[in-house]
N, CA, C and O atoms as a Tinker XYZ file with bonds, in Angstrom:
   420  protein
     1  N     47.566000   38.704000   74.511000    73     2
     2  CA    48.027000   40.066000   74.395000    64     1     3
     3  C     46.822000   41.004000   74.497000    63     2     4     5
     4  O     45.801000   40.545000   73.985000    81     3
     5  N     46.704000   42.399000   75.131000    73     3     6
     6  CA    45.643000   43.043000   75.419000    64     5     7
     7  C     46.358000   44.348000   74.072000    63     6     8     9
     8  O     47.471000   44.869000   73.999000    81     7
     9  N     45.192000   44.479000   73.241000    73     7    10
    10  CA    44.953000   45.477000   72.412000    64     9    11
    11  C     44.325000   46.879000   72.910000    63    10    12    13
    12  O     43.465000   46.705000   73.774000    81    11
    13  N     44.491000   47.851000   72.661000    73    11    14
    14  CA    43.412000   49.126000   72.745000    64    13    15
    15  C     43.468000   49.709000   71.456000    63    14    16    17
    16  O     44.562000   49.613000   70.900000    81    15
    17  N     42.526000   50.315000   70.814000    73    15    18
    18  CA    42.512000   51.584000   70.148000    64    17    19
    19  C     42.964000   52.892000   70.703000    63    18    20    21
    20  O     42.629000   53.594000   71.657000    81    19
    21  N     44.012000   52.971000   69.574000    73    19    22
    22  CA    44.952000   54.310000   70.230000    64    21    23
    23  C     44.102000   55.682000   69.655000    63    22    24    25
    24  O     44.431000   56.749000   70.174000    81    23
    25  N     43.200000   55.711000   68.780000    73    23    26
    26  CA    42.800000   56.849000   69.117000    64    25    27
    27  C     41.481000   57.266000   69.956000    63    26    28    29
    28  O     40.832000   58.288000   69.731000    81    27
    29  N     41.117000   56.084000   71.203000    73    27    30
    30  CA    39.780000   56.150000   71.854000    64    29    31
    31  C     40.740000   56.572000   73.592000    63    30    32    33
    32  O     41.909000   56.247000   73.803000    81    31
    33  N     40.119000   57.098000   74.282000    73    31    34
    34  CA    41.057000   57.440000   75.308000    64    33    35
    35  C     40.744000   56.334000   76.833000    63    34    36    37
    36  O     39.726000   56.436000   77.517000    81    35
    37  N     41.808000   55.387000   77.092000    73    35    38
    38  CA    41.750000   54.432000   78.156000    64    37    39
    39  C     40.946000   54.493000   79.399000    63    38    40    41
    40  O     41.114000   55.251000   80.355000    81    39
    41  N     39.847000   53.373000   79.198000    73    39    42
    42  CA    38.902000   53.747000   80.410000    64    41    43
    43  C     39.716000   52.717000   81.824000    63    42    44    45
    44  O     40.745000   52.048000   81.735000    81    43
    45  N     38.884000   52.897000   82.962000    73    43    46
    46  CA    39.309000   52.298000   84.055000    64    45    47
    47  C     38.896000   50.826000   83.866000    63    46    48    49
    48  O     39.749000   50.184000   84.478000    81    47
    49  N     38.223000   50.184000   83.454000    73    47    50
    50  CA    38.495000   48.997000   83.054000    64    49    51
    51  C     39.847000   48.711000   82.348000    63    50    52    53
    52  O     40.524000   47.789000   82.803000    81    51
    53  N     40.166000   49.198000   81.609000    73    51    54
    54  CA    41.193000   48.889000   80.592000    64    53    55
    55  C     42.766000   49.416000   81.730000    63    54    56    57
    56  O     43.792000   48.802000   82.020000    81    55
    57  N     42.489000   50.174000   81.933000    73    55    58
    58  CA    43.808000   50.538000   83.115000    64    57    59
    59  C     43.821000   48.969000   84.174000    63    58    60    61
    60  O     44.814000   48.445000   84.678000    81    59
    61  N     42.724000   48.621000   84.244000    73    59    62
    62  CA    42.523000   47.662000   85.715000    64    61    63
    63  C     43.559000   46.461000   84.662000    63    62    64    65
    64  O     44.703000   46.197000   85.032000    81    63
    65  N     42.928000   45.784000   83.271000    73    63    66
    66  CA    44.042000   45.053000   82.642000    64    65    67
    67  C     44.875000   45.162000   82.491000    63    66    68    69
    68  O     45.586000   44.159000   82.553000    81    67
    69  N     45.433000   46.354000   82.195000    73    67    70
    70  CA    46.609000   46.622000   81.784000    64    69    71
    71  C     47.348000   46.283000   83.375000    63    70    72    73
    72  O     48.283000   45.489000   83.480000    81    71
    73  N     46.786000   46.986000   84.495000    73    71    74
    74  CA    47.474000   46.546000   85.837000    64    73    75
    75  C     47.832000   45.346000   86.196000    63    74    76    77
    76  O     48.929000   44.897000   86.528000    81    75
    77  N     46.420000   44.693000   86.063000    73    75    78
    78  CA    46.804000   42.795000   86.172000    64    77    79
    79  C     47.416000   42.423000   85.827000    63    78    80    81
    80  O     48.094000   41.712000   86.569000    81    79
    81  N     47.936000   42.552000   83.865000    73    79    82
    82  CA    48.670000   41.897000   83.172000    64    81    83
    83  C     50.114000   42.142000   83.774000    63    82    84    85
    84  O     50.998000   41.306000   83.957000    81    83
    85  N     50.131000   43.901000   84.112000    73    83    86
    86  CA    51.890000   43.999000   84.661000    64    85    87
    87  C     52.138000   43.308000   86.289000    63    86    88    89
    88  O     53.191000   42.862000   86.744000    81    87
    89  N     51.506000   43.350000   86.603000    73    87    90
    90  CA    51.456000   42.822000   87.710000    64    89    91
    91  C     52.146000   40.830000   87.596000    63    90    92    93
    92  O     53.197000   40.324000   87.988000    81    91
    93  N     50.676000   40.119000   86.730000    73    91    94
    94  CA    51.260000   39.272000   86.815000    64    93    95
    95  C     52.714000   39.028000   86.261000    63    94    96    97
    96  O     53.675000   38.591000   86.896000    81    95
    97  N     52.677000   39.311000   85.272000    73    95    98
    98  CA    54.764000   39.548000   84.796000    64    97    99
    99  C     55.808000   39.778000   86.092000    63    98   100   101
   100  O     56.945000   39.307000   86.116000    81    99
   101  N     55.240000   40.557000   87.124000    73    99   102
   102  CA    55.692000   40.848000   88.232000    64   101   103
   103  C     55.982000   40.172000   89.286000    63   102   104   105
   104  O     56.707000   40.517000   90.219000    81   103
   105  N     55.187000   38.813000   89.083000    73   103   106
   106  CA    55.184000   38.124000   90.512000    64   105   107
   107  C     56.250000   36.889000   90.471000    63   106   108   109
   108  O     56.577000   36.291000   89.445000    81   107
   109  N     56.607000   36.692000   91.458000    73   107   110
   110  CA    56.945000   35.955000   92.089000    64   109   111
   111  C     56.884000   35.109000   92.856000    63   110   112   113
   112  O     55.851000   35.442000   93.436000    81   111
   113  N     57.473000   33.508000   93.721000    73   111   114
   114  CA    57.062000   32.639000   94.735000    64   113   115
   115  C     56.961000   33.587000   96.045000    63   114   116   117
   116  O     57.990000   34.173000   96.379000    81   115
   117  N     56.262000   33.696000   96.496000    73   115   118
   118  CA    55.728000   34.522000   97.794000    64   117   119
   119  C     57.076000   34.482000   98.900000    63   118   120   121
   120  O     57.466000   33.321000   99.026000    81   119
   121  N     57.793000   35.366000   99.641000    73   119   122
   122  CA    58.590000   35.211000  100.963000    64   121   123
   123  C     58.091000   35.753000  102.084000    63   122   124   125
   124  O     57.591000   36.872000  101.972000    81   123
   125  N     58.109000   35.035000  103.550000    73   123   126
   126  CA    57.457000   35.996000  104.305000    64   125   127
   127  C     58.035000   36.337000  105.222000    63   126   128   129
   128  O     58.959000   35.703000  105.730000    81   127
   129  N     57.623000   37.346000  105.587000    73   127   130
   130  CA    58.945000   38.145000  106.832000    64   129   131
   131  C     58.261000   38.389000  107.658000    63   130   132   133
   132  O     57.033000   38.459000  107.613000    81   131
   133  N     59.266000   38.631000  108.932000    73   131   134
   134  CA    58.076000   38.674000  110.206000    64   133   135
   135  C     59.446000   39.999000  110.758000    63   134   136   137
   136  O     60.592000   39.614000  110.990000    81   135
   137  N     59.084000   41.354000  110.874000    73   135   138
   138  CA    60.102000   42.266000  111.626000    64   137   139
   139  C     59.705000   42.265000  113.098000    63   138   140   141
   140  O     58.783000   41.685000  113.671000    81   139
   141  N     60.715000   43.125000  113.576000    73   139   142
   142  CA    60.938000   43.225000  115.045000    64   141   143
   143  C     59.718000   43.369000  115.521000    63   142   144   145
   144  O     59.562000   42.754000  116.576000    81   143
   145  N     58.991000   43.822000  115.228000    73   143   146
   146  CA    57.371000   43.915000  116.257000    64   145   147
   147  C     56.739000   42.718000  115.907000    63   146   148   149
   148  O     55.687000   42.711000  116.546000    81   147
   149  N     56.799000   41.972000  115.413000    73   147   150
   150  CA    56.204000   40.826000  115.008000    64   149   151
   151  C     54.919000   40.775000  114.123000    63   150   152   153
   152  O     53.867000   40.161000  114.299000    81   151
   153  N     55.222000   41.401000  113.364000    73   151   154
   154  CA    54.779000   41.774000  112.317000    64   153   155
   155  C     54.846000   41.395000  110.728000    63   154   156   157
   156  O     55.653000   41.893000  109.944000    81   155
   157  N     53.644000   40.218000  110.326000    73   155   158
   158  CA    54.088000   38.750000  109.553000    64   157   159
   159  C     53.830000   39.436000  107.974000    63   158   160   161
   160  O     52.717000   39.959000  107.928000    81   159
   161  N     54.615000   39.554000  106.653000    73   159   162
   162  CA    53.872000   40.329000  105.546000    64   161   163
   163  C     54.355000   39.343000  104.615000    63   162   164   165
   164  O     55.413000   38.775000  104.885000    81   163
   165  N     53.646000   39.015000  103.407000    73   163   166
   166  CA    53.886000   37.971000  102.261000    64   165   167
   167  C     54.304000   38.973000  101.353000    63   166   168   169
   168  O     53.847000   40.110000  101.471000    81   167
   169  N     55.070000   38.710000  100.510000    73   167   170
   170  CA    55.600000   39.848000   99.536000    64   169   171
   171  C     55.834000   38.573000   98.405000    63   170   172   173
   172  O     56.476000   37.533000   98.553000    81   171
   173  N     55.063000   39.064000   97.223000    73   171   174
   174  CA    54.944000   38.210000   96.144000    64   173   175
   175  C     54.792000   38.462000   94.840000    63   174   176   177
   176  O     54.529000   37.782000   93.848000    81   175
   177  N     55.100000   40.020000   95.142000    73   175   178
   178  CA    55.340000   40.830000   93.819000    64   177   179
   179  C     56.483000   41.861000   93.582000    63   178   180   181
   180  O     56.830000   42.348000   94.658000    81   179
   181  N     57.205000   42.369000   92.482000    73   179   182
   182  CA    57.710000   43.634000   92.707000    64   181   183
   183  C     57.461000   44.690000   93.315000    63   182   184   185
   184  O     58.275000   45.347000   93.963000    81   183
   185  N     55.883000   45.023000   93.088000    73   183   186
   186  CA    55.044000   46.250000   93.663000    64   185   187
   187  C     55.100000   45.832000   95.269000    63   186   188   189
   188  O     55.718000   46.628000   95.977000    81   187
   189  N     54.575000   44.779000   95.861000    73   187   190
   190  CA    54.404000   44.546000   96.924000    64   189   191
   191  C     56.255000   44.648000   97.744000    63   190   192   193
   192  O     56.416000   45.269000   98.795000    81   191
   193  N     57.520000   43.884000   96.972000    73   191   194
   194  CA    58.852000   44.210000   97.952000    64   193   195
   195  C     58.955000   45.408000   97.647000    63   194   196   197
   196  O     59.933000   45.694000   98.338000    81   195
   197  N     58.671000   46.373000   97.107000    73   195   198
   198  CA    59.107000   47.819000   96.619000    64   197   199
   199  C     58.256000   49.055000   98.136000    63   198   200   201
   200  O     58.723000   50.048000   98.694000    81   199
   201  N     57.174000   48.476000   98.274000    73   199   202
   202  CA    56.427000   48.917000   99.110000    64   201   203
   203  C     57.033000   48.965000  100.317000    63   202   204   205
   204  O     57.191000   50.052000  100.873000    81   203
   205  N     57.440000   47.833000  100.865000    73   203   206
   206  CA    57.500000   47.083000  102.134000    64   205   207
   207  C     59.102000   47.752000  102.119000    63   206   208   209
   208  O     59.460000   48.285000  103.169000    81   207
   209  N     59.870000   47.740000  101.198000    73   207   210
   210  CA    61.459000   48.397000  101.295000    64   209   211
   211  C     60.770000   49.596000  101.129000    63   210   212   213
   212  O     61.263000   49.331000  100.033000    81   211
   213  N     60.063000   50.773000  101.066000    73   211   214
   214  CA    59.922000   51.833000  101.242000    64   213   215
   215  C     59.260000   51.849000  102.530000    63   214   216   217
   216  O     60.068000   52.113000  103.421000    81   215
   217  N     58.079000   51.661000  102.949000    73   215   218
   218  CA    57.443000   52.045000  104.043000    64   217   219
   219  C     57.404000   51.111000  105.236000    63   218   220   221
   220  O     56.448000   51.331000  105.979000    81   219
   221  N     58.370000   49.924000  105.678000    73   219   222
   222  CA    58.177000   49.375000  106.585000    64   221   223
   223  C     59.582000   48.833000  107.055000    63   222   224   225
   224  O     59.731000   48.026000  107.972000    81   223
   225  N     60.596000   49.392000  106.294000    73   223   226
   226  CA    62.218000   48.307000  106.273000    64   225   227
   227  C     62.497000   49.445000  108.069000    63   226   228   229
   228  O     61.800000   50.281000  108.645000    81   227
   229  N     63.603000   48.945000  108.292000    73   227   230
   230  CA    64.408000   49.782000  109.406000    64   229   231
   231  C     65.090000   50.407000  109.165000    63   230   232   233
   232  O     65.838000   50.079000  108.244000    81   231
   233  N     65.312000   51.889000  109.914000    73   231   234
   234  CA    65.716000   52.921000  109.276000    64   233   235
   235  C     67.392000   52.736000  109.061000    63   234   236   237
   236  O     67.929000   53.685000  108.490000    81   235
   237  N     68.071000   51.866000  109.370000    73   235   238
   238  CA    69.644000   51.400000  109.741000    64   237   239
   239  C     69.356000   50.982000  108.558000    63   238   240   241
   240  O     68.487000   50.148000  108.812000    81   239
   241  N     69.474000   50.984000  107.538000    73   239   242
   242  CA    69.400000   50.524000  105.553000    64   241   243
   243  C     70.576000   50.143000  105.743000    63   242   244   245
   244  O     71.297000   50.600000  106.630000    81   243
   245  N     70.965000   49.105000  104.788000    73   243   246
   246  CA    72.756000   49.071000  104.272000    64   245   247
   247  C     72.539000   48.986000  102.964000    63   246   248   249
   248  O     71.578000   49.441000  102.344000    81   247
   249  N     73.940000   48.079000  102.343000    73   247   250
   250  CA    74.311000   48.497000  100.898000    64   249   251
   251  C     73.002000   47.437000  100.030000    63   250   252   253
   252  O     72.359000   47.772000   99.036000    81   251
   253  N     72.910000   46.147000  100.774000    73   251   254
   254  CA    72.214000   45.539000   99.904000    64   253   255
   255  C     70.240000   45.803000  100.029000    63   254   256   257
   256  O     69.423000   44.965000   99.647000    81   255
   257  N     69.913000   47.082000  100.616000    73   255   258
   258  CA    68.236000   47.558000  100.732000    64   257   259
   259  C     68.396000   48.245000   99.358000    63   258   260   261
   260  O     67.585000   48.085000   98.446000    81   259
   261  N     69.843000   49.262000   99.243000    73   259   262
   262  CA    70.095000   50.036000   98.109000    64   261   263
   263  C     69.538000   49.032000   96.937000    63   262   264   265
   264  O     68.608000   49.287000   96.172000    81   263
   265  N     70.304000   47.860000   96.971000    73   263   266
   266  CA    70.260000   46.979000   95.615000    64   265   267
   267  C     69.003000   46.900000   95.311000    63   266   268   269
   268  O     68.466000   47.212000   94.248000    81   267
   269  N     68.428000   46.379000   96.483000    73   267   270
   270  CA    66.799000   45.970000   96.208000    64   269   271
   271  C     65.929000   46.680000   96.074000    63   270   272   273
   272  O     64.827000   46.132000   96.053000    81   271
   273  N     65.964000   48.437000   95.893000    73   271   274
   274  CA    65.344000   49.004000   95.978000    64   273   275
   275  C     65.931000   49.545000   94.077000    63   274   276   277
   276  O     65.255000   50.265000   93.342000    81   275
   277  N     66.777000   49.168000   93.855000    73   275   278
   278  CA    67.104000   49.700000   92.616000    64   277   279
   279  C     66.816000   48.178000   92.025000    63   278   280   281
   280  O     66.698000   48.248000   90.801000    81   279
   281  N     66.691000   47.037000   92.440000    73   279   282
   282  CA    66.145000   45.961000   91.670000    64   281   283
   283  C     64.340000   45.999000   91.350000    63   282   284   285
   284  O     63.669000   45.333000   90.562000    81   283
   285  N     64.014000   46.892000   92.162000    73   283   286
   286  CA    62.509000   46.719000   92.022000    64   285   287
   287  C     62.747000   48.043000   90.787000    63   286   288   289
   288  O     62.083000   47.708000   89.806000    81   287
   289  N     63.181000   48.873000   90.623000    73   287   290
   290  CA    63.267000   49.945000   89.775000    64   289   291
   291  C     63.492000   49.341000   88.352000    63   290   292   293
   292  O     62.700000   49.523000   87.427000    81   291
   293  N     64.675000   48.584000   88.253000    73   291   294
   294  CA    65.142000   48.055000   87.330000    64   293   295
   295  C     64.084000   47.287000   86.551000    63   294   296   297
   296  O     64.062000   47.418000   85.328000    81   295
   297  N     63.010000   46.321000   87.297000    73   295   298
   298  CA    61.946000   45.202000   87.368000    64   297   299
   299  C     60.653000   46.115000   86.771000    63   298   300   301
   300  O     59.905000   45.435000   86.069000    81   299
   301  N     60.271000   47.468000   86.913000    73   299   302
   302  CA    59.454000   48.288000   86.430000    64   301   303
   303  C     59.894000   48.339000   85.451000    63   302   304   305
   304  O     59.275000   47.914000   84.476000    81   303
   305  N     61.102000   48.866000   85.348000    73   303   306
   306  CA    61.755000   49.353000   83.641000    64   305   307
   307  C     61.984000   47.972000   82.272000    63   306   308   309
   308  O     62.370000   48.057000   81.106000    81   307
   309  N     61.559000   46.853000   83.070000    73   307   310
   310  CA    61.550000   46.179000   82.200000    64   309   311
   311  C     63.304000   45.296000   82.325000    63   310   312   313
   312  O     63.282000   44.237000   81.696000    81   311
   313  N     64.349000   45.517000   82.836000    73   311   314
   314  CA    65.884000   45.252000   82.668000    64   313   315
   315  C     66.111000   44.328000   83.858000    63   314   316   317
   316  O     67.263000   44.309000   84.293000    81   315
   317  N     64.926000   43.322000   84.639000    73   315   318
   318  CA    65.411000   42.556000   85.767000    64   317   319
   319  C     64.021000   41.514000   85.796000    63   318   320   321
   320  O     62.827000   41.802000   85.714000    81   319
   321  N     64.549000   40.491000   85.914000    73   319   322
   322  CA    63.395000   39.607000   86.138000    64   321   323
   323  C     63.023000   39.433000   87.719000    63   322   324   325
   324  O     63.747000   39.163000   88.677000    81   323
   325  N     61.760000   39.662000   87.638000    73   323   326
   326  CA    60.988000   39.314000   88.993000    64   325   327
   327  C     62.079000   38.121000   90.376000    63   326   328   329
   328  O     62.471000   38.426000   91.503000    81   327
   329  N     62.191000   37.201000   89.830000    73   327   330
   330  CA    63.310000   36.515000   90.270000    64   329   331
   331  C     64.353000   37.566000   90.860000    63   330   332   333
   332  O     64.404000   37.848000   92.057000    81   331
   333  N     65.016000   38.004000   90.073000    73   331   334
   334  CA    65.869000   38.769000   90.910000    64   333   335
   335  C     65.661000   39.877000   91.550000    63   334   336   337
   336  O     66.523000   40.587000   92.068000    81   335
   337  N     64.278000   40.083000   91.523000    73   335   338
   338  CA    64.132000   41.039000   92.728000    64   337   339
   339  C     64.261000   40.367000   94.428000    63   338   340   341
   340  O     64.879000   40.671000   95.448000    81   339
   341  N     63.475000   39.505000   94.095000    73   339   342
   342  CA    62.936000   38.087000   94.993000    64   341   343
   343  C     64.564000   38.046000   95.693000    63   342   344   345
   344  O     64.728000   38.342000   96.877000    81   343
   345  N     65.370000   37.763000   95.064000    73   343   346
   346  CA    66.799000   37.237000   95.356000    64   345   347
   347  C     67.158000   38.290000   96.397000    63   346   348   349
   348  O     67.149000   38.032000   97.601000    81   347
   349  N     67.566000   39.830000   95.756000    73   347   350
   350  CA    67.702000   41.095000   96.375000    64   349   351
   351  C     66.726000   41.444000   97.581000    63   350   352   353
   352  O     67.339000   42.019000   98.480000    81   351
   353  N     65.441000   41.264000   97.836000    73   351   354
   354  CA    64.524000   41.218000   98.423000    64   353   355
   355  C     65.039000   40.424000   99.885000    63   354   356   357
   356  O     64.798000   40.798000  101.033000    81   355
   357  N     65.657000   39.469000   99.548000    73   355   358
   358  CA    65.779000   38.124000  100.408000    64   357   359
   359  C     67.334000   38.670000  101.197000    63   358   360   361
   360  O     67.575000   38.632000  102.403000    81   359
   361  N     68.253000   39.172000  100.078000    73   359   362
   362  CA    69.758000   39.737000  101.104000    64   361   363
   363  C     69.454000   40.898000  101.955000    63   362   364   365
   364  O     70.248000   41.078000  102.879000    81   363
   365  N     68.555000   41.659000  101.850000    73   363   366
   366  CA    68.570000   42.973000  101.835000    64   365   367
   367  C     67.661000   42.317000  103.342000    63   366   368   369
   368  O     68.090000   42.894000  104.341000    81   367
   369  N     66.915000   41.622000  103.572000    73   367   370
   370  CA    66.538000   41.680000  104.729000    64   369   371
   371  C     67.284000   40.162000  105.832000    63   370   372   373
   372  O     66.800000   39.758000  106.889000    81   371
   373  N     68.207000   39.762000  105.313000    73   371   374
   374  CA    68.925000   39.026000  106.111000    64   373   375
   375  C     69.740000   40.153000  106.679000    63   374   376   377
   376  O     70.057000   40.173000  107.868000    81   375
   377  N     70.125000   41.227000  105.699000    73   375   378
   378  CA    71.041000   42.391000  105.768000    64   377   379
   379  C     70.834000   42.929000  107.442000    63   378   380   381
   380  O     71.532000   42.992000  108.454000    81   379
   381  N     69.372000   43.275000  107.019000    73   379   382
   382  CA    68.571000   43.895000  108.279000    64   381   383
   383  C     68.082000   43.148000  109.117000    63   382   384   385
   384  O     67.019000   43.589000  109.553000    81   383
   385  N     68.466000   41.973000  109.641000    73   383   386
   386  CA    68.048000   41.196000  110.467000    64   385   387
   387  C     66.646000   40.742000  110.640000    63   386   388   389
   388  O     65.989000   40.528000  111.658000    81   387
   389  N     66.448000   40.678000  109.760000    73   387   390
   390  CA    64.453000   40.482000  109.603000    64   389   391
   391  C     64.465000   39.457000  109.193000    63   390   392   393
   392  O     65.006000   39.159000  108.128000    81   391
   393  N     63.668000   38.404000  110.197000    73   391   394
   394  CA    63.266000   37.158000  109.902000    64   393   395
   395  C     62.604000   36.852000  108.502000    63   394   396   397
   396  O     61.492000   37.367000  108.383000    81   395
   397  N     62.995000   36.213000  107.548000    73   395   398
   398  CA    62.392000   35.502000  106.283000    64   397   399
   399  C     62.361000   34.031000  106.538000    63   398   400   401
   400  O     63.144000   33.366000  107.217000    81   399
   401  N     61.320000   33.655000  105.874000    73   399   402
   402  CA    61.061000   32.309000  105.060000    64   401   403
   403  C     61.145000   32.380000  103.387000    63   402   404   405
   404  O     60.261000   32.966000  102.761000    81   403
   405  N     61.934000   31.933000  102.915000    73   403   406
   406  CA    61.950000   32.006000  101.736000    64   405   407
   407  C     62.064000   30.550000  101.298000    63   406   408   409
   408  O     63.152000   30.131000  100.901000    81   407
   409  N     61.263000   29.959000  101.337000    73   407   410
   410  CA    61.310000   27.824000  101.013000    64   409   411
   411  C     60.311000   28.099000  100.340000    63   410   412   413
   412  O     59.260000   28.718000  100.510000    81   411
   413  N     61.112000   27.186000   99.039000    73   411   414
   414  CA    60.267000   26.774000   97.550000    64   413   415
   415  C     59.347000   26.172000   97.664000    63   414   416   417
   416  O     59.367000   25.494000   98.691000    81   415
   417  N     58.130000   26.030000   96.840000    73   415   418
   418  CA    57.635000   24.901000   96.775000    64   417   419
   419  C     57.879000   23.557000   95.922000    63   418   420
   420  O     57.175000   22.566000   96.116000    81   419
């Protein structure tokens, strides 16, 4: 567990832990997608499918980008496990015709 003193004010070291730690809580088994330009991206975190459904999906969205974009929301707030972003992550671009690999190890 990472401690601070609450009345000393958070330096950038301490932000950088605090990032890692949420981060790792965040991750997930890696999926990788390859879109229409052929264009290969590993997505293996909340932060990282949240990104990639904002700045790289196709602009033709359907119902299940919605989900996954409110599963990565949900996954910040603490009310969704990483897993099920991963899951949402995975319909939302079969949705959109975007090649995935999603095999376990």
């Amino acid at each position: 567990m990472i401690t601070f003193d609450l009345g000393q004010p958070v330096r950038g070291t301490q932000i950088e832990l605090l990032r890692s730690n949420i981060m790792t809580r965040m991750a997930f088994e890696h999926v990788t997608i390859t879109d229409r330009m052929r264009r290969v991206r590993n997505v293996s975190c909340v932060e990282s499918a949240a990104e990639v459904l904002a700045k790289y999906w196709p602009k033709n969205c359907g119902e299940k980008y919605v989900t996954a974009q409110q599963a990565c929301l949900d996954a910040y707030a603490g009310r969704l496990d990483p897993l099920e972003v991963r899951n949402a992550f995975i319909e939302a671009a079969k949705e959109a015709s975007i090649y995935i690999d999603e095999r376990h190890r």
